[in-house]
ChimeraX commands (.cxc) that place a marker at each C-alpha (Angstrom):
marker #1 position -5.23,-9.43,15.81 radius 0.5
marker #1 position -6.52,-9.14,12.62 radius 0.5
marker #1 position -5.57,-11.92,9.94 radius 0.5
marker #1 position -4.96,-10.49,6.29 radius 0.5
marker #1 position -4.78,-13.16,3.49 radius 0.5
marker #1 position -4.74,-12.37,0.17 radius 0.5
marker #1 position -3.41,-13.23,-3.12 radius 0.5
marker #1 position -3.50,-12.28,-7.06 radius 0.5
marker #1 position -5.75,-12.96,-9.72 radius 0.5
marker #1 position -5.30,-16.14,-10.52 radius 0.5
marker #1 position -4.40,-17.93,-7.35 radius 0.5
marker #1 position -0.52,-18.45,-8.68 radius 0.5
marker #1 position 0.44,-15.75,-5.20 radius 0.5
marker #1 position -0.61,-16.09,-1.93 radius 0.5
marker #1 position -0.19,-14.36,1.48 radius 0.5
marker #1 position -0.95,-14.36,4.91 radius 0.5
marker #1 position 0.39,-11.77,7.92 radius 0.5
marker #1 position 0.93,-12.95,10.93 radius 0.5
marker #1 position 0.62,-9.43,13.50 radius 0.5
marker #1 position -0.75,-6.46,13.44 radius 0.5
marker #1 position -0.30,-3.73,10.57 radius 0.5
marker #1 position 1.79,-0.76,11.36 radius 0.5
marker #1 position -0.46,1.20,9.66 radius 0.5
marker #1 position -3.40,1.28,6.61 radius 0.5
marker #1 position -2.96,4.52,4.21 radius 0.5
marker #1 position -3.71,5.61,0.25 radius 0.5
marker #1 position -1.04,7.10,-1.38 radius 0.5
marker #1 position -1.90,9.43,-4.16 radius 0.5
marker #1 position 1.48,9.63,-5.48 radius 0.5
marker #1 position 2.24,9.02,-9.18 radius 0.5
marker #1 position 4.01,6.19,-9.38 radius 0.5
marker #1 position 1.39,4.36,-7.16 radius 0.5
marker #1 position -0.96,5.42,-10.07 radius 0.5
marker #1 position 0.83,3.61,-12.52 radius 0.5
marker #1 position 1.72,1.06,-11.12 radius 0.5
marker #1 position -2.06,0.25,-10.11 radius 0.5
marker #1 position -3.64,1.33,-12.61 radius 0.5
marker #1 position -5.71,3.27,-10.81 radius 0.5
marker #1 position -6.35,6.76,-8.67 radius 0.5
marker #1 position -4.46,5.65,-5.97 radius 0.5
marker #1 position -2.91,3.09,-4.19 radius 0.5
marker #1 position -4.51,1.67,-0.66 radius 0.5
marker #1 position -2.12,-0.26,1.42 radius 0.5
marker #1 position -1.64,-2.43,4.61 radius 0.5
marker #1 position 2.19,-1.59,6.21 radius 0.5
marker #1 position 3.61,-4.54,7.84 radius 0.5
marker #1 position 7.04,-5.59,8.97 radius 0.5
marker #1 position 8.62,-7.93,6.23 radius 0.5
marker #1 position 8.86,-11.38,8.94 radius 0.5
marker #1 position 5.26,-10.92,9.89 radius 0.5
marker #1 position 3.97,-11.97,6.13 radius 0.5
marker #1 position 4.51,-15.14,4.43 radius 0.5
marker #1 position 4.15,-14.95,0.70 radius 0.5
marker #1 position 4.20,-18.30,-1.64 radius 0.5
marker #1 position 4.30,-18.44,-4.56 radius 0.5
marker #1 position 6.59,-17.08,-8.22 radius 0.5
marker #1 position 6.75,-13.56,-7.57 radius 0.5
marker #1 position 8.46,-10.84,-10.58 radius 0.5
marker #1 position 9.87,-7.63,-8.40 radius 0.5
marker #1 position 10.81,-4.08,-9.70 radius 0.5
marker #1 position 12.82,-1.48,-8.55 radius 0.5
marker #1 position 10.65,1.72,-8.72 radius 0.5
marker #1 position 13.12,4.00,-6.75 radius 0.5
marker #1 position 16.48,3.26,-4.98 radius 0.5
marker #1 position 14.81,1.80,-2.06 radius 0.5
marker #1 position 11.60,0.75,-3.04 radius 0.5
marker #1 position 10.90,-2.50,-4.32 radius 0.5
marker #1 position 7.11,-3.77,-6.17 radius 0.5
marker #1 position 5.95,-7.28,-6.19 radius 0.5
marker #1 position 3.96,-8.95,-8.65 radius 0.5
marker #1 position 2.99,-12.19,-9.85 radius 0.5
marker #1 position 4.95,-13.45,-12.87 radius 0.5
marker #1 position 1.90,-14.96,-14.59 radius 0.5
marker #1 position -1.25,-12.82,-14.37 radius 0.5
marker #1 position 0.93,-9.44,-12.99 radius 0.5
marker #1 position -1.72,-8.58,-10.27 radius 0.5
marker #1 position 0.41,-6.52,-7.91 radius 0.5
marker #1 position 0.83,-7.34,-4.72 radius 0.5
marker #1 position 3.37,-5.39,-2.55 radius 0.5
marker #1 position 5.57,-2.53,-2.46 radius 0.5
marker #1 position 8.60,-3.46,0.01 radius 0.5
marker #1 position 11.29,-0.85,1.28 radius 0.5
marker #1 position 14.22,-3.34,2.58 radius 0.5
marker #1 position 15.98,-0.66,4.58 radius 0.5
marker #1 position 12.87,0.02,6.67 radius 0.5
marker #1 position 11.75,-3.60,7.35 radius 0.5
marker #1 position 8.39,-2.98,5.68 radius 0.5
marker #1 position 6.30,-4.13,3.04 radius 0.5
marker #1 position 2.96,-2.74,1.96 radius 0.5
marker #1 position 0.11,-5.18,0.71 radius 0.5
marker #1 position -2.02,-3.93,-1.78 radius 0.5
marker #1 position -5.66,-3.63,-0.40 radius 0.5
marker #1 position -7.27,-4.78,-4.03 radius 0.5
marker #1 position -5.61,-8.07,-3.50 radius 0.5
marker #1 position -6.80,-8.95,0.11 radius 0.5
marker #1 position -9.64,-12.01,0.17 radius 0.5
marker #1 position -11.65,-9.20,2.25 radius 0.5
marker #1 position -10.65,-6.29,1.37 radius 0.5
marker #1 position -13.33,-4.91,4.10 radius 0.5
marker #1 position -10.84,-5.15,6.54 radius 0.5
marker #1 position -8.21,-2.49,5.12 radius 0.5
marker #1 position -9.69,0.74,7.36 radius 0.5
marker #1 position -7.34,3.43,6.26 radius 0.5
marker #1 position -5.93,6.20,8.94 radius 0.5
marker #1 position -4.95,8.80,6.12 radius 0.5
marker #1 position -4.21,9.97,2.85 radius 0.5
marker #1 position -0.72,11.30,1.27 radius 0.5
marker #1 position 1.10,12.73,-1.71 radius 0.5
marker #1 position -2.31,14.42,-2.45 radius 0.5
marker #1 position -0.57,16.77,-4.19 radius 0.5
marker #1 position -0.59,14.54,-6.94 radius 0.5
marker #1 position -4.50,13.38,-6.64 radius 0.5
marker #1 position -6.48,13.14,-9.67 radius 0.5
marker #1 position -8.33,16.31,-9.63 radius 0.5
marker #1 position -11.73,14.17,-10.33 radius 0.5
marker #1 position -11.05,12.34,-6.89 radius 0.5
marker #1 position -13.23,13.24,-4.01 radius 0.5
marker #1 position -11.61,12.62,-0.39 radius 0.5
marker #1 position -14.59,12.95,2.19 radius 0.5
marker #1 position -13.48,10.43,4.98 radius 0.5
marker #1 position -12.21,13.37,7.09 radius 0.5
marker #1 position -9.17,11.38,7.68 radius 0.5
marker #1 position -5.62,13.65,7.56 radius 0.5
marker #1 position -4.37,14.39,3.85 radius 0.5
marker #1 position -0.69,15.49,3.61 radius 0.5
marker #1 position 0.54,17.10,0.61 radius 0.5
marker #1 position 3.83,14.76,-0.10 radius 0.5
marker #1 position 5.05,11.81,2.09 radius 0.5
marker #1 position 3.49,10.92,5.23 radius 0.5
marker #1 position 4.64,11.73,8.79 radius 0.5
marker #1 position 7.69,9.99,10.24 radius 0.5
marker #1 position 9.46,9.99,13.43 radius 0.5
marker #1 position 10.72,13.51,14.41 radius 0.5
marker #1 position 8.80,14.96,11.49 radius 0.5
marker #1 position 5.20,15.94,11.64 radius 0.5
marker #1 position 4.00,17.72,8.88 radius 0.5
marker #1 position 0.58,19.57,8.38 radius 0.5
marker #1 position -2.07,17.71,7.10 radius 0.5
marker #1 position -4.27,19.53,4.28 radius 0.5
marker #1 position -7.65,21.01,6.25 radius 0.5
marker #1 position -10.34,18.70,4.70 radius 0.5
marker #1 position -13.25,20.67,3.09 radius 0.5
marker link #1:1,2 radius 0.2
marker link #1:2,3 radius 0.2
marker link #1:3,4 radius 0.2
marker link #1:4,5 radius 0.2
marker link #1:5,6 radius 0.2
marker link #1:6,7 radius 0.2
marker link #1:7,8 radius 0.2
marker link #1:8,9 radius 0.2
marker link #1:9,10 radius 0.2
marker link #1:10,11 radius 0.2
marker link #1:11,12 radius 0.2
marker link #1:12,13 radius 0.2
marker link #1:13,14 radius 0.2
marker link #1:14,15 radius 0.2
marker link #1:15,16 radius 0.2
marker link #1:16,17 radius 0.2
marker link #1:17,18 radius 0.2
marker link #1:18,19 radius 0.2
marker link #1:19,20 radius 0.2
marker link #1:20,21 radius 0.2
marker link #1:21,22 radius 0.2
marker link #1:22,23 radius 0.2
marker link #1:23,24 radius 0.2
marker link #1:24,25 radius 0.2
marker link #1:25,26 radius 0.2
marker link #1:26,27 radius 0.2
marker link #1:27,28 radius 0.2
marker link #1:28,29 radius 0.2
marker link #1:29,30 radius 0.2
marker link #1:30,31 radius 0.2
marker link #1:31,32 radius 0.2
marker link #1:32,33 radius 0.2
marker link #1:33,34 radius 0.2
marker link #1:34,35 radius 0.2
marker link #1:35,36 radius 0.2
marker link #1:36,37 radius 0.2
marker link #1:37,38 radius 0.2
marker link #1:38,39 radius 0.2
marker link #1:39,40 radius 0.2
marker link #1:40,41 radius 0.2
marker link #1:41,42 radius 0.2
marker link #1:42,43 radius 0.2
marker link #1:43,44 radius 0.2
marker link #1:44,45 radius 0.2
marker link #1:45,46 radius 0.2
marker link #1:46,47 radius 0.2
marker link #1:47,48 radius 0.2
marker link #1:48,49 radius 0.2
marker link #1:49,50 radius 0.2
marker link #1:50,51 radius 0.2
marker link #1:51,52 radius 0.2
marker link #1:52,53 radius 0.2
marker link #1:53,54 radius 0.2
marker link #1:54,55 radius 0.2
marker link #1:55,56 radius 0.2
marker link #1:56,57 radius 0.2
marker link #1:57,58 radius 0.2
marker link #1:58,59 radius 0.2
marker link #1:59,60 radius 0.2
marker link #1:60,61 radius 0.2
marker link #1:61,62 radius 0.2
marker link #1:62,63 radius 0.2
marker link #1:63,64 radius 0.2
marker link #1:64,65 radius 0.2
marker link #1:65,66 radius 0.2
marker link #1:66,67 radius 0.2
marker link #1:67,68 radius 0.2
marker link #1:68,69 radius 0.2
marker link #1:69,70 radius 0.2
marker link #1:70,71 radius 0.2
marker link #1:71,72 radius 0.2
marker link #1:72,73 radius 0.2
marker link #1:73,74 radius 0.2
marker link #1:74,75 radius 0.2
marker link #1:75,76 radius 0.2
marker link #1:76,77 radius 0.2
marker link #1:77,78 radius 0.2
marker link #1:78,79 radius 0.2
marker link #1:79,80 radius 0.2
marker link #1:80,81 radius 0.2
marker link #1:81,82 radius 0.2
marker link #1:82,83 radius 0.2
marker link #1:83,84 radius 0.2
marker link #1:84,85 radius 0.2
marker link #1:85,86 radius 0.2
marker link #1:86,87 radius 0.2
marker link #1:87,88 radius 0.2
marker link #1:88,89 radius 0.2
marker link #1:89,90 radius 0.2
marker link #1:90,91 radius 0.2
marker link #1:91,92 radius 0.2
marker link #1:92,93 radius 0.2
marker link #1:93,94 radius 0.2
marker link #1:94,95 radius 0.2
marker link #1:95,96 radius 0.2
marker link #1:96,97 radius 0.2
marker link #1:97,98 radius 0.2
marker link #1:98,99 radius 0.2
marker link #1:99,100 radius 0.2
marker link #1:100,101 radius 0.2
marker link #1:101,102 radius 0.2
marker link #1:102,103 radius 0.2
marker link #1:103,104 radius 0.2
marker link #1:104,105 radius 0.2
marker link #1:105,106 radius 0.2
marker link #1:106,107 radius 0.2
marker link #1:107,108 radius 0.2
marker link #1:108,109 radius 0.2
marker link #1:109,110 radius 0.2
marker link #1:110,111 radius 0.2
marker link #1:111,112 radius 0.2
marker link #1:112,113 radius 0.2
marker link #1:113,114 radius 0.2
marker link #1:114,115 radius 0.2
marker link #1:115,116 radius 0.2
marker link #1:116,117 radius 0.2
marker link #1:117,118 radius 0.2
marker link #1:118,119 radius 0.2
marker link #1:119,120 radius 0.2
marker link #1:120,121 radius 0.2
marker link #1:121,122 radius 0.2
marker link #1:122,123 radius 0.2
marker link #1:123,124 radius 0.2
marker link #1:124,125 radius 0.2
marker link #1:125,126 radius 0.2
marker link #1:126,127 radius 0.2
marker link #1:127,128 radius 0.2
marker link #1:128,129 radius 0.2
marker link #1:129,130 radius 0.2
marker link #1:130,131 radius 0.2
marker link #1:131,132 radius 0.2
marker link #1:132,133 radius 0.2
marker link #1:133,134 radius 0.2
marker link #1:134,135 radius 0.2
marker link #1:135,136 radius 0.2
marker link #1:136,137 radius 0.2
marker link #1:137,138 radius 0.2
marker link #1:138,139 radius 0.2
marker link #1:139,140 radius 0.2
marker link #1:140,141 radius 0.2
marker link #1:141,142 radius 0.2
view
């Protein structure tokens, strides 16, 4: 098992999992733009119970079932947690080693900043990933 720790910016957040992730993906989509502030946004999946988070922490609804954490003082984010599924999603940028997020693929590239090269070779769907009973077609990598 692989331990993730991380945090925010200025120490006021901290985390630690306690299992496994579920899985390791970049979402392209826009709203994980924004709220990132960047091209994308690389995550680690893991079941809520299985991280321990200390710490003041500011949340916003960014769809009906889709919650974002952040710290209340510096506003690093942090997670993105969907309640309903169990799940939360630690931002890679705000692991202590952020060496250890190995991503397995690549979604909502339909929305991908057209400067953004992808040249992993890892699977790219055009909207939301696979989920059970629903297997989509990845994009063909060039």
């Amino acid at each position: 098992m692989t331990l993730f720790r991380g945090g925010c910016l200025c120490g006021a957040v901290r985390y630690e999992t306690t299992s496994d992730p579920l899985n390791q993906r970049v979402c392209h989509c826009r709203a994980c733009q924004k709220v990132i502030g960047a091209a994308f946004n690389a995550r680690v999946l893991m079941r809520i119970e299985h991280v321990a988070i200390s710490g003041s922490i500011s949340t916003f609804h960014s769809s009906e079932t889709l919650e974002r954490g952040f710290c209340s003082h510096c506003g690093s984010s942090i997670f993105s947690r969907r309640v309903s599924a169990g799940v939360i999603g630690l931002t890679a940028g705000s692991l202590d080693d952020p060496s250890l997020f190995k991503p397995d693929m690549h979604f909502w590239v339909s929305s991908k900043q057209p400067w953004l090269i992808i040249a992993d070779n890892l699977p790219q769907y055009p909207e939301g990933p696979p989920s059970l009973g629903y297997e989509p077609k990845p994009k063909v990598s060039a």
